[in-house]
N, C-alpha and C positions, 0 to 999 in steps of 0.2 A: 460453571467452573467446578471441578471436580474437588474432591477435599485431600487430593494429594498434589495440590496445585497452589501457588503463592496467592495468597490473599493482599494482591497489588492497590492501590490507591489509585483508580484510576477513571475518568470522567470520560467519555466520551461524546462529542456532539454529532447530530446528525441532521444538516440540514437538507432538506427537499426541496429545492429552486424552481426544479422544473417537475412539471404537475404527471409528464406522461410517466415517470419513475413509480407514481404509487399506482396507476392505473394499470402499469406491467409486471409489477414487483407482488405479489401480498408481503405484507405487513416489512416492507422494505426496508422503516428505519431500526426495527430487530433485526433484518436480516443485517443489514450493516454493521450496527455495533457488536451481532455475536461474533461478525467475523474480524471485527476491529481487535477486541479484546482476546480474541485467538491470537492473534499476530501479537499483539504486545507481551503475552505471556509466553511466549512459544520464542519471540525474538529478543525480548529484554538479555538474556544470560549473556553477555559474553559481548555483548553489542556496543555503541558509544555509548550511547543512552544507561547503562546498567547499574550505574551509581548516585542512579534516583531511588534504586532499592536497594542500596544499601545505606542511603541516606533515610532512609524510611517518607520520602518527600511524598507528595500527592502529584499527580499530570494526567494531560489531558490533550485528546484528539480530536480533530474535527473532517468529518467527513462530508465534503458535499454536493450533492447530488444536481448536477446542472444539465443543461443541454449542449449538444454541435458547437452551435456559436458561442457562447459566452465560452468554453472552452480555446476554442480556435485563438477567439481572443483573448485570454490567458497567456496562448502559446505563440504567439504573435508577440506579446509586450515585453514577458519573459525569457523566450527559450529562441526567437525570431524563427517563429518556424509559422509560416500563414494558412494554418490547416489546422483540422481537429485531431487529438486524436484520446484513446478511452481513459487514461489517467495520468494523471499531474498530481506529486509530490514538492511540495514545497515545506524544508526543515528550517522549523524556529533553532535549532541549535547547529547554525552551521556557519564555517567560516567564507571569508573570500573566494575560496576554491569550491569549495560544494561540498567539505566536508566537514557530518554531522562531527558536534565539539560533547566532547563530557559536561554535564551541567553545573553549575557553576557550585560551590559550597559553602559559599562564605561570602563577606562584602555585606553593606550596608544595603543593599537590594532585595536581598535574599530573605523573603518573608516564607516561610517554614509555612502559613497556613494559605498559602495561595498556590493552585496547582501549576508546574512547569509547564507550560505549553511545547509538545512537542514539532507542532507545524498540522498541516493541513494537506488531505487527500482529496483530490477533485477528480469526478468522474464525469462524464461525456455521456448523455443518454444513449445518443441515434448509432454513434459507432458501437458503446457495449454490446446493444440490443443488434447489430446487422453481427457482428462479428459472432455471437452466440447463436442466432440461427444458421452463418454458415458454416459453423462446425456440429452443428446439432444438438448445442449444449442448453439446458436451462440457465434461462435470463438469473435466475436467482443464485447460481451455482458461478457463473460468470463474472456477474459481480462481488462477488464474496471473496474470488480471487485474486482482482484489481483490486480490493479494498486492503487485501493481506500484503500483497506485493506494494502495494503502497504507502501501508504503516511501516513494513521492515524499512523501505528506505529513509524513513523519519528517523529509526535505530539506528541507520546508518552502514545497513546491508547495503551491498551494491555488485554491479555485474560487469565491470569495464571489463576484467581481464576473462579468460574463460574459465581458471580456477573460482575466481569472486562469484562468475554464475550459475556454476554447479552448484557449491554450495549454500546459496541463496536459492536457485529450482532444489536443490533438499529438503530446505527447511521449509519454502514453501508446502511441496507437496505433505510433509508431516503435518504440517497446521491443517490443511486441507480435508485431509484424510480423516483426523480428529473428528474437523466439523463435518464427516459422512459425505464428501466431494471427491469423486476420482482426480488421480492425477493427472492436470493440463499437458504435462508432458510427455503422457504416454505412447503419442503417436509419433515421437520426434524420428525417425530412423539412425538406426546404431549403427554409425560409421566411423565409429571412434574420434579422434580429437576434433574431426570438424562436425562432433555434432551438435555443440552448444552452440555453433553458428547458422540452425536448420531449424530453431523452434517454429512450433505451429499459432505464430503469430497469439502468443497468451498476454500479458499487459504490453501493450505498446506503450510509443517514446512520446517526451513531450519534443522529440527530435521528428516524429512525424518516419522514422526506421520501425519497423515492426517486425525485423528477424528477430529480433532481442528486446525483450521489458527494459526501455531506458526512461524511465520517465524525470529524470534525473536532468 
């Protein structure tokens, strides 16, 4: 983090479930958190989530790193979709409809020295890793971008409409760039308004659609 950048309170976890992640990855659980903590710095301003820093509160993210199956079955219990696919956001701060809530301020609950949990990023080994070789991209570069695109959606970034996905492919590719990663959506063809509907398959759905990152 550069020293022209918030000095945010913030924890992130990174578990390794399935073993082929560090065998494909070097030193995977940095790679994750540096790009964990990209996203949250890059997405906090202006986000749900953003009055955790002005509350000066502490939070915390959890990323973790599984296989196909336990995936599939994630997305099966959750989202009924009976298939895997590379990342699944699930937000501790959201309501009945799926949308991420401002964190709470006040109330008897509200312990000042315990971090907010923002929710949880699950990533899919076998799809990340096929979908990175068939674009030619480093496994390590691939994942860093699921992992971004799936903290924003914990902020409460999202892509229903095709203004919501522009500007989320934005700030994604900002964050990206930062961490020295070309833009995933460089190859999309410029056809104008239908071309946020032409992505080259960058985080897929927990819907199992992979024209559009829905992991929502």
């Amino acid at each position: 983090m550069t020293a022209n950048k918030p000095a945010y309170n913030i924890a992130i976890d990174v578990v390794v479930e399935a073993p082929a992640w560090r065998k494909a990855v070097r030193g995977v659980e940095g790679v994750c958190e540096h790009a964990a903590r990209a996203a949250l710095v890059g997405g906090l301003p202006g986000s749900s989530a953003a009055g955790l820093v002005l509350l000066d509160r502490p939070f915390e993210v959890c990323v973790a790193l599984e296989d196909d199956a336990s995936v599939q079955e994630l997305n099966r219990a959750f989202r009924g979709q009976d298939k895997p696919t590379n990342v699944l956001s699930f937000a501790a701060l959201e309501d009945a409809d799926g949308h991420v809530l401002p964190p709470i301020t006040d109330g008897p609950d509200n312990d000042d020295d315990e971090p907010e949990t923002l929710g949880d990023v699950i990533i899919a080994f076998e799809t990340t890793r096929d979908e990175a070789a068939r674009d030619g991209k480093p496994l390590a570069d691939h994942l860093s971008h699921l992992v971004v695109h799936g903290v924003l959606h914990l902020l409460g970034h999202d892509h229903i409409e095709d203004a919501e996905a522009r500007r989320m492919e934005r700030l994604e590719t900002r964050i990206l760039a930062a961490l020295g990663i070309a833009d995933p959506y460089a190859d999309r063809p410029d056809d104008g308004a239908d071309g946020a509907d032409v992505t080259p398959d960058p985080p897929g759905s927990g819907t199992g659609d992979h024209e559009r990152p829905d992991p929502e």
